[in-house]
C-alpha positions as CSV (number, residue, x, y, z in Angstrom):
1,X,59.4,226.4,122.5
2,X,62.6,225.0,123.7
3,X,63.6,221.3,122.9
4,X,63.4,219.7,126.2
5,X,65.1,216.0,126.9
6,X,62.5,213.1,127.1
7,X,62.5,211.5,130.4
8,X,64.6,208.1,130.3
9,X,61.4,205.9,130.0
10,X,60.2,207.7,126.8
11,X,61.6,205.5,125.1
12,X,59.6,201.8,126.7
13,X,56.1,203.9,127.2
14,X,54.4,201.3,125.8
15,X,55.8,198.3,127.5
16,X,55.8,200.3,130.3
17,X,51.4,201.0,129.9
18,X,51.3,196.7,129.3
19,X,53.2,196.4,132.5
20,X,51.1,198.7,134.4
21,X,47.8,197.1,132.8
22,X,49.6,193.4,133.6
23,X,50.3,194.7,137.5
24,X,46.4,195.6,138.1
25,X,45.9,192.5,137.0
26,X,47.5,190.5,139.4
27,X,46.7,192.7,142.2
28,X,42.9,192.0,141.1
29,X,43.3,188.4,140.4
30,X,43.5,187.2,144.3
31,X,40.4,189.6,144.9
32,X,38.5,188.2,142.1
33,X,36.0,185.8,144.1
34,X,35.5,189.2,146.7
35,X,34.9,192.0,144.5
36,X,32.5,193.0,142.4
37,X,32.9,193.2,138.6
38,X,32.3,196.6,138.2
39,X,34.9,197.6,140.9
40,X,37.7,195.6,139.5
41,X,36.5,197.8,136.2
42,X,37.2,200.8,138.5
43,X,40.4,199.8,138.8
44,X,41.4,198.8,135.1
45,X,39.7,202.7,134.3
46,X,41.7,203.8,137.2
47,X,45.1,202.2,135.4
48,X,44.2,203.9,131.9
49,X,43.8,207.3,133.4
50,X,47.1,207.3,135.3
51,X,48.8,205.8,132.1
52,X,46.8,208.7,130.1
53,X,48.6,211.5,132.5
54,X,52.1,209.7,132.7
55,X,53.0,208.1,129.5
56,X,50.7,210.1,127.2
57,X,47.6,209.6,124.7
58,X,49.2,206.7,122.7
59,X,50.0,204.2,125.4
60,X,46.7,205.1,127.3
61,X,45.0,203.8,124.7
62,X,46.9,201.0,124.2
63,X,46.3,200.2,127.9
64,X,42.6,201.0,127.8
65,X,42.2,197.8,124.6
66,X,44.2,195.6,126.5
67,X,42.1,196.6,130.0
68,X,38.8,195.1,128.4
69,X,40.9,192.1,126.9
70,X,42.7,191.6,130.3
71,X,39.2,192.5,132.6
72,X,37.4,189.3,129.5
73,X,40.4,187.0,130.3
74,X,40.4,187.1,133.6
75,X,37.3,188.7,135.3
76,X,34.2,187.5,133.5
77,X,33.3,183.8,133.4
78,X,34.0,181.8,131.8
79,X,37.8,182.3,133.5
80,X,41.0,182.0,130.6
81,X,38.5,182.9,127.9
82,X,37.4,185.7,125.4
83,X,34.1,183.8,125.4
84,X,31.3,185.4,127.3
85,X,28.8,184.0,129.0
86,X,26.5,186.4,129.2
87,X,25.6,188.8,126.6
88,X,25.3,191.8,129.3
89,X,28.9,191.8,129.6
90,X,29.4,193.2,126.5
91,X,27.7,196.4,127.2
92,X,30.0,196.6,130.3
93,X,33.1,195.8,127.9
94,X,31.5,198.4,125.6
95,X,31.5,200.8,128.2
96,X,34.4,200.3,129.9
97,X,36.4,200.7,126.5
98,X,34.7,204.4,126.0
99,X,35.5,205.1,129.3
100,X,38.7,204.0,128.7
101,X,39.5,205.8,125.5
102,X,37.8,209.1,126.5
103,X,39.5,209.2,130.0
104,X,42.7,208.6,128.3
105,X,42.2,211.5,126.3
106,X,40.9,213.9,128.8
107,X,44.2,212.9,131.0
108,X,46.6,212.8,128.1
109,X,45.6,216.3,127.3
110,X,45.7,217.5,130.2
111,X,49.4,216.3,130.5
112,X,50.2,218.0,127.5
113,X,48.6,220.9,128.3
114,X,50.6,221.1,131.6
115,X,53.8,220.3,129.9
116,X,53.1,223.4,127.3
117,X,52.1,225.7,130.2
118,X,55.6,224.6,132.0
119,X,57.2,224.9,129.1
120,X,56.0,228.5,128.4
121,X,56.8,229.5,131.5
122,X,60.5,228.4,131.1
123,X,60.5,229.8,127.5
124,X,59.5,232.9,129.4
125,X,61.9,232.8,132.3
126,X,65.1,231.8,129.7
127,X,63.8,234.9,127.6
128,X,63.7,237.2,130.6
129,X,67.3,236.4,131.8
130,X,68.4,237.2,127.9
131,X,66.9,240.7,128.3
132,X,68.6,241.0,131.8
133,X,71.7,239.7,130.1
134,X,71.8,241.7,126.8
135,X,70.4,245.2,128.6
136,X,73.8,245.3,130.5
137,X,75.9,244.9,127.0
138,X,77.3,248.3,125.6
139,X,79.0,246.6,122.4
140,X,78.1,244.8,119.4
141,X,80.5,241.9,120.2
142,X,79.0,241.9,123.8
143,X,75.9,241.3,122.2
144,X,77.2,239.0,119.6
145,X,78.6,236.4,123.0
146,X,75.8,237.0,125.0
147,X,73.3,235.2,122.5
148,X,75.8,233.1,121.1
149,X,76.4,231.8,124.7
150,X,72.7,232.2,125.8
151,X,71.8,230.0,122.8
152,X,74.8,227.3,123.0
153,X,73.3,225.9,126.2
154,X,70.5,225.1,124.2
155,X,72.5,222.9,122.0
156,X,72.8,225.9,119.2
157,X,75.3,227.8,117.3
158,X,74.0,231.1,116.3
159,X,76.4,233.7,115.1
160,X,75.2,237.6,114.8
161,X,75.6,239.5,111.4
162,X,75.0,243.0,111.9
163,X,74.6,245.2,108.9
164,X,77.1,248.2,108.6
165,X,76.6,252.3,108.4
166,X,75.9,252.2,104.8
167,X,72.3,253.7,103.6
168,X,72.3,251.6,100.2
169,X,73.5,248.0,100.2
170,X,74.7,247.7,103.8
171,X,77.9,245.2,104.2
172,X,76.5,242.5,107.2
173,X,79.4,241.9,109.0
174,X,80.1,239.0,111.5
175,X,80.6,239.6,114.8
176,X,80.5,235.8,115.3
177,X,83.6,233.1,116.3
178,X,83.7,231.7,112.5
179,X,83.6,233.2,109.4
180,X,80.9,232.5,107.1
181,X,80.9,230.7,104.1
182,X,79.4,232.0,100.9
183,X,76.8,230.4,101.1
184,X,75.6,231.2,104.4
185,X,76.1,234.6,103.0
186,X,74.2,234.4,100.6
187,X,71.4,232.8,102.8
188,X,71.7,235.9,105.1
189,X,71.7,238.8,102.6
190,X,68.6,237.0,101.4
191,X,66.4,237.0,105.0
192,X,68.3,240.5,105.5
193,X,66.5,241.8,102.3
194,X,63.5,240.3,102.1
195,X,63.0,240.5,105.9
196,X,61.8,237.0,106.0
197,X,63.1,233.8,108.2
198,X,65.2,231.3,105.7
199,X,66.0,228.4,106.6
200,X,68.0,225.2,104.8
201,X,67.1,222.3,106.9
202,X,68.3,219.9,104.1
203,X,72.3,221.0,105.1
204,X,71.8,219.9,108.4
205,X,75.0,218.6,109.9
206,X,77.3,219.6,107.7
207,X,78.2,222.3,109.9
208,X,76.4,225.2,108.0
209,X,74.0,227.9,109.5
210,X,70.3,226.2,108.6
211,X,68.1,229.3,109.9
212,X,68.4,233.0,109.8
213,X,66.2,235.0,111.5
214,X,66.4,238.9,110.5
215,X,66.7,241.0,113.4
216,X,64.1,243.6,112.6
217,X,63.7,247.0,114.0
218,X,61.0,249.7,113.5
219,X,61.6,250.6,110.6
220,X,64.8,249.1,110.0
221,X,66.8,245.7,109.8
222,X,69.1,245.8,111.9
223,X,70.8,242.3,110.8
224,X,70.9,238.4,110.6
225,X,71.1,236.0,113.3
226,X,72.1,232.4,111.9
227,X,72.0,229.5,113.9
228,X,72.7,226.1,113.3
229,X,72.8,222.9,115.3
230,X,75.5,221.9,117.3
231,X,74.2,218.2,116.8
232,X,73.7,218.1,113.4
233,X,70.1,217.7,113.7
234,X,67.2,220.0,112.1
235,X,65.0,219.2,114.6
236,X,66.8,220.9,117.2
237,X,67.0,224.4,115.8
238,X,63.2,223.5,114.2
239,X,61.2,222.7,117.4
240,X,63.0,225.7,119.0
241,X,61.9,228.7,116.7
242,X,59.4,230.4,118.6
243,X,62.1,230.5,120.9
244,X,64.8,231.7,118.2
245,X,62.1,234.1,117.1
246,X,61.6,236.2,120.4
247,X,65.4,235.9,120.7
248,X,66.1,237.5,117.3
249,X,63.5,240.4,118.5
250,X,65.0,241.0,121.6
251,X,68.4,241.3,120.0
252,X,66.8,243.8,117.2
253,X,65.9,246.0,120.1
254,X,69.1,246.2,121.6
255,X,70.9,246.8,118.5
256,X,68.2,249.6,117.7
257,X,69.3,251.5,121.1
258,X,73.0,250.7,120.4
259,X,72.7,252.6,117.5
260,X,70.5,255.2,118.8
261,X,73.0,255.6,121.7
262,X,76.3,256.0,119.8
263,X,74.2,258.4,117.1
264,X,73.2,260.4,120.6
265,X,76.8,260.4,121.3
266,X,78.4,261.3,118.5
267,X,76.0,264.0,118.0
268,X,76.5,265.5,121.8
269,X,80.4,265.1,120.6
270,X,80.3,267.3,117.3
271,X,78.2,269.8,119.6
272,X,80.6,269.8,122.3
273,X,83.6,269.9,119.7
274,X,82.0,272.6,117.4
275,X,81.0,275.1,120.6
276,X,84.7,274.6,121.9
277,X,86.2,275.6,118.4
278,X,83.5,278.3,118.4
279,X,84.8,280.0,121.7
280,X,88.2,279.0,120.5
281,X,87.7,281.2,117.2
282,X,85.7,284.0,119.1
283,X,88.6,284.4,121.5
284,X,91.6,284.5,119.6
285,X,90.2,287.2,116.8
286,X,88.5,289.0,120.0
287,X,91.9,289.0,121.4
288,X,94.2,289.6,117.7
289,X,92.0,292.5,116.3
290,X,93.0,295.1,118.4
291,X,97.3,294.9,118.2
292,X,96.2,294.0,114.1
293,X,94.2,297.6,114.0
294,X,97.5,299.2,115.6
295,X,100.0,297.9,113.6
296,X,97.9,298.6,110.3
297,X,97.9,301.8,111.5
298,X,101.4,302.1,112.8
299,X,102.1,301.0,108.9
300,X,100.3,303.2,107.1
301,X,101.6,306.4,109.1
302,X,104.9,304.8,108.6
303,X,104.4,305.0,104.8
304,X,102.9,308.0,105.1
305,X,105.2,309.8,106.9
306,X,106.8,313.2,106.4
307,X,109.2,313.7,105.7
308,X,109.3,310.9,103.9
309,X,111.0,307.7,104.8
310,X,113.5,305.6,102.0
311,X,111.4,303.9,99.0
312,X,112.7,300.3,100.3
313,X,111.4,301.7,103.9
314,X,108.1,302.9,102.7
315,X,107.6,300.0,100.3
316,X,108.1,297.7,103.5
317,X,105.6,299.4,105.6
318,X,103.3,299.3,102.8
319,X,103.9,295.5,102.7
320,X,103.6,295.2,106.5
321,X,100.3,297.8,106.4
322,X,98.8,295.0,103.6
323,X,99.3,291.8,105.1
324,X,98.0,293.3,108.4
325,X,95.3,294.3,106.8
326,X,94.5,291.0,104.9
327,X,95.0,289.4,108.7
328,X,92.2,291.6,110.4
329,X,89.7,290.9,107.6
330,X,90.6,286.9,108.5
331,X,89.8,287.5,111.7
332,X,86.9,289.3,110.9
333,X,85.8,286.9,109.4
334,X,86.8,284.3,112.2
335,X,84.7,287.0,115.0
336,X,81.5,287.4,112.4
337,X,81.2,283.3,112.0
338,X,81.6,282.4,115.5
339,X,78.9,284.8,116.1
340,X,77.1,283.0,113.7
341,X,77.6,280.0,114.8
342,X,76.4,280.6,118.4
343,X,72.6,281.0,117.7
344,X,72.3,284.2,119.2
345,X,72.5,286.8,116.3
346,X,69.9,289.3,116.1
347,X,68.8,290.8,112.6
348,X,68.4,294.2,112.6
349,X,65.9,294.0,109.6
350,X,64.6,297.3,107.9
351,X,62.5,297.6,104.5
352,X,65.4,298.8,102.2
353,X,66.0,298.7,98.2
354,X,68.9,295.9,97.6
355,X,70.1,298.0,94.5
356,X,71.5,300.4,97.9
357,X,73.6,297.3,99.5
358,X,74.9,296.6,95.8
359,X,76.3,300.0,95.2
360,X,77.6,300.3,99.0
361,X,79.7,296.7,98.2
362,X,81.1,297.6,95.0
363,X,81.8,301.2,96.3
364,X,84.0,299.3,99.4
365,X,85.4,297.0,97.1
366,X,86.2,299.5,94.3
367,X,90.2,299.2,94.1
368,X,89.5,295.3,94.0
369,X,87.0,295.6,90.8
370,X,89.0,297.9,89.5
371,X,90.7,295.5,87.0
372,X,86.9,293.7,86.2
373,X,84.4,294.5,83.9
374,X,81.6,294.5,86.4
375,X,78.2,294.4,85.0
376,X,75.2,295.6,87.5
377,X,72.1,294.0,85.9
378,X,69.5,295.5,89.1
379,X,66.5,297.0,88.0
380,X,65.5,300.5,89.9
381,X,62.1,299.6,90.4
382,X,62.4,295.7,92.4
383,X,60.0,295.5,95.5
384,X,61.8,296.9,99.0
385,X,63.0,293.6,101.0
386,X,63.5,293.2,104.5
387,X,66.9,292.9,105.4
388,X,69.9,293.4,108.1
389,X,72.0,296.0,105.6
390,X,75.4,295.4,107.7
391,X,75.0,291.7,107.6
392,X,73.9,291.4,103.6
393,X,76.4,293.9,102.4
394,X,78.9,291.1,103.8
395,X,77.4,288.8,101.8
396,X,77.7,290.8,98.4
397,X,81.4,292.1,99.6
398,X,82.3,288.1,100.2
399,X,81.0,286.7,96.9
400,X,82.4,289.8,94.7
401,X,85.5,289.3,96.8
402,X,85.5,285.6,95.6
403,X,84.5,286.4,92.0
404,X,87.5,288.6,91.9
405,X,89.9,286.2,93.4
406,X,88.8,283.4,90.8
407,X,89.2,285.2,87.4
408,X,91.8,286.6,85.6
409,X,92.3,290.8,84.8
410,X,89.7,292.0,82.5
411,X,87.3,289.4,83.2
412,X,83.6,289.7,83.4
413,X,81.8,289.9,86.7
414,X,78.2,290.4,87.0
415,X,75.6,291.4,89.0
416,X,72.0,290.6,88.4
417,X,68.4,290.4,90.8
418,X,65.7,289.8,89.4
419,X,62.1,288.3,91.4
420,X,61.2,284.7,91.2
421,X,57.6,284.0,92.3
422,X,57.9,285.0,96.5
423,X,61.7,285.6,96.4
424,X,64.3,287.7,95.0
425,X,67.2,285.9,93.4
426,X,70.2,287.4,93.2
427,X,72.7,286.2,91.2
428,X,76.7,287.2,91.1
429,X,78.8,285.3,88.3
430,X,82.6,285.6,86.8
431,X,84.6,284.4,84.3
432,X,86.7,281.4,84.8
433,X,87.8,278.6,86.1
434,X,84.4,277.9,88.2
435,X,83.8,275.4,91.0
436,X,85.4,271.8,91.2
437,X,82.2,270.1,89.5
438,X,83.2,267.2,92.6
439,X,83.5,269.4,95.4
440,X,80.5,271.8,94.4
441,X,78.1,271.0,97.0
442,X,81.1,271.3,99.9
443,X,81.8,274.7,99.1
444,X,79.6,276.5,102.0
445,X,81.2,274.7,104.1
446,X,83.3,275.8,107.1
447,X,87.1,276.1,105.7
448,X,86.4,273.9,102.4
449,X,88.4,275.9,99.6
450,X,87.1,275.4,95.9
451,X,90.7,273.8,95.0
452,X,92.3,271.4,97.3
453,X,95.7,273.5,96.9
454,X,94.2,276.9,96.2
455,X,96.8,279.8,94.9
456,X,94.9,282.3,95.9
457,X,95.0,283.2,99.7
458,X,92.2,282.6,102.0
459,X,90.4,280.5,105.0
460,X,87.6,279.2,103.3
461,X,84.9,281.1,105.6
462,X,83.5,283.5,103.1
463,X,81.1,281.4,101.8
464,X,80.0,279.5,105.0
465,X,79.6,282.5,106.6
466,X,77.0,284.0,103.2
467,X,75.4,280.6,104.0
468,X,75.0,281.5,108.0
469,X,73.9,285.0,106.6
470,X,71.7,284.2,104.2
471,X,69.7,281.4,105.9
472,X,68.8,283.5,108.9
473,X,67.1,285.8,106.5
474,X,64.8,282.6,105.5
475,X,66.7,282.0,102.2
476,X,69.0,279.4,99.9
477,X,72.1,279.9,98.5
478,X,73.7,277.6,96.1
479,X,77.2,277.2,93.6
480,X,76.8,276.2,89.9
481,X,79.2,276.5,87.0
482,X,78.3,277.6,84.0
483,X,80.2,277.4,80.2
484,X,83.4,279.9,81.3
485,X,83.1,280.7,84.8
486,X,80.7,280.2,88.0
487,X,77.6,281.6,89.6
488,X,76.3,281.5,93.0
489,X,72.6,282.1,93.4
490,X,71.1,283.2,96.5
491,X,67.5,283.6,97.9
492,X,65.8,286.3,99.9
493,X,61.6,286.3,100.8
494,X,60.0,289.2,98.9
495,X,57.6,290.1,101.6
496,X,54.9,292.7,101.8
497,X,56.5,295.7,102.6
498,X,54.5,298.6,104.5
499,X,51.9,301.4,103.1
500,X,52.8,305.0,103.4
501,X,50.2,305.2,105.8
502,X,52.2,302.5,107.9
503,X,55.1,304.1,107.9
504,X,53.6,307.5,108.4
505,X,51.8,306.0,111.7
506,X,55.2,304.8,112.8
């Protein structure tokens, strides 16, 4: 609950309960020959019980002792005595003084529980205005002065420590007015790990942070809020911590849906980014591949021409024929991943040996592997898989393509399948250099090149686009070196593939 200010008599309750007790006497005194005994005890009980509800248990029953001695004194002959003449008034004093002391503490706790009931309710209203406050916020340093200032007119300093992006050992940085010292840092990373309130009461007034409450979130921590006292005393941020507490919980949610909203964000952004480079890419090779198919061909009848043309003519033609060549398989290969890419591709799956796709590639590829030893290492007899031809012979035409362009003249490059519980892993290694062992895992992606400043010319789609391939099949693919070269290793499901009286029904 929040410290609230005593009212300016707390100080002189007691005085104040002798004074009240001293006032009923005198206004009883002139009665004293016209009332009863036992109404003038009415009013003495009458005095405890308002002192009991206004000044609290301890002077009530302070007042309800010096009622009986005041009621002896004054009321019960003999007058100006404590002597009493008859013994029956001590079971009225004996009375009067249980009366007393239980009426003081049926009204002093009923004072206190009205106090606690108004002070929930404030507690509640100063916790709703927070929320209203801190659900308009949009930053971190919005959130950061809203508590600071929500908490400063409560005589606090608090000063928000949120922890960074980091999965591991997240930084907590402060997005408060002062930096930290070290070892208020220290005091923080400790309630940020352990998820626990600390709190250092003994460096009170010294200007130090003396609790921090971790602002947890479901499943996460999302940081520290550290508050001190702006008066130097304990007490103040001590008396207050349910109230710190429902603050630090409130701020744990908002920082849970600031971070949901900017992941939302950035997510819809890389979406919106990565369709527009899509439609980009689709448009441009859409648009590129038709002049690049005539001037290929305008080339090659050029070199080819007859009568022939000059050698310097025909060797340029040639030139121009190749490089337009090598431009229409770019964009190609630009088209076939932004159709990829777009979610829509349709396999046209038939049950098909993959021994037939690796003689088609190495068939289209054969002036490339011409200067290769290429090894085929597929046995005649593996299960029939189920498989878009057009799309997979890509795939082996791309990675022998690769293997090629990564190893010198002569060098090995082989080709092996072999099944592997329910898949068929295929396998297609070469001779030298071999992957960047700190880039290896980047390698499928979109335009990442195995060197940073390659030689050897190319987009770096080839391999994203046997990753695209490949996964809509329901495989892996992966890049490994080994001693004198590199593999990649890719994964197709075996299946079951149809009896002969299947196939004869179909």
């Amino acid at each position: 609950m929040k410290l609230r200010t005593p009212p300016p008599w707390h100080r002189v309750r007691y005085p104040l309960a002798a004074a009240l007790c001293a006032a009923t006497m005198l206004v009883a005194l002139p009665l004293r020959e016209d009332l009863d005994v036992a109404n003038i005890d009415m009013l003495f009980l009458l005095t405890v019980f308002v002192i009991a509800a206004w000044l609290g248990r301890g002077p009530s029953l302070m007042a309800a002792f010096l009622g009986v001695a005041l009621f002896d004194f004054f009321f019960v002959p003999p007058y100006m005595s404590f002597a009493v003449a008859d013994a029956q008034y001590l079971v009225t004093f004996a009375v009067m003084l249980a009366v007393g002391l239980i009426t003081s503490h049926l009204g002093a706790q009923l004072a206190e529980r009205t106090a606690q009931a108004q002070a929930r309710e404030e507690d509640t209203r100063t916790l709703y205005e927070l929320a209203s406050a801190l659900g308009a916020v949009l930053t971190i340093d919005q959130v950061a002065a809203t508590v600071a200032d929500f908490l400063g007119k409560r005589g606090l300093d608090a000063m928000l420590l949120v922890a960074g992006p980091d999965e591991g050992t997240p930084d907590l940085r402060n997005h408060g007015q002062r930096q930290l010292t070290a070892l208020e840092q220290s005091f923080a990373r400790s309630a940020f790990e352990r998820n626990a309130v600390v709190e250092a009461d003994t460096l009170a007034g010294t200007g130090i942070a003396i609790a921090f409450l971790p602002l947890g979130a479901p499943g996460h921590v999302r940081g520290v809020l550290a508050v001190g006292s702006a008066t130097g005393h304990a007490d103040v941020v001590r008396e207050q911590r349910p109230l710190l507490e429902a603050a630090a919980s409130l701020v744990a949610m908002i920082l849970e849906r600031l971070h949901y909203a900017e992941s939302a964000q950035r997510s819809e952004l890389q979406v919106s980014n990565e369709r527009l480079r899509t439609s980009i890419l689709a448009s441009l090779s859409h648009d590129l591949r038709t002049p690049l198919t005539s001037l290929v061909g305008l080339a090659d009848t050029l070199a080819r021409q007859q009568p022939p043309l000059e050698a310097a003519a025909v060797e340029t033609a040639a030139v121009i024929r190749d490089q337009a060549y090598s431009m229409h398989h770019m964009l190609t290969n630009l088209l076939e991943m932004a159709r990829l890419q777009s979610g829509n591709v349709s396999l046209n799956r038939e049950w098909q040996p993959f021994v037939d796709i690796v003689g088609s590639s190495t068939r289209l590829l054969g002036d490339l592997l011409a200067s290769r030893k290429l090894v085929i290492d597929v046995p005649p007899d593996l299960p029939l898989i189920s498989f878009d031809s057009v799309l997979m012979e890509r795939v082996v035409c791309n990675l022998l393509e690769n293997a090629t362009k990564y190893s010198p003249e002569g060098a090995r490059i082989e080709v092996a399948a072999r099944p592997k519980g329910v898949m068929l892993e295929v396998r297609i290694c070469n001779d030298g250099p071999g992957f960047p062992a700190d880039r290896i895992e980047q390698v499928f992606d979109l335009f990442v090149r195995g060197e940073r400043e390659p030689s050897v010319a190319g987009t770096g789609m080839g391999l994203a686009i046997c990753k695209a391939i490949i996964a809509a099949h329901g495989g892996n693919i992966m890049a490994e070196n080994h001693p004198g070269g590199a593999c990649v290793r890719f994964t197709l499901p075996l299946g079951t593939p149809p009896g002969m009286a299947d196939e004869v029904a179909a």
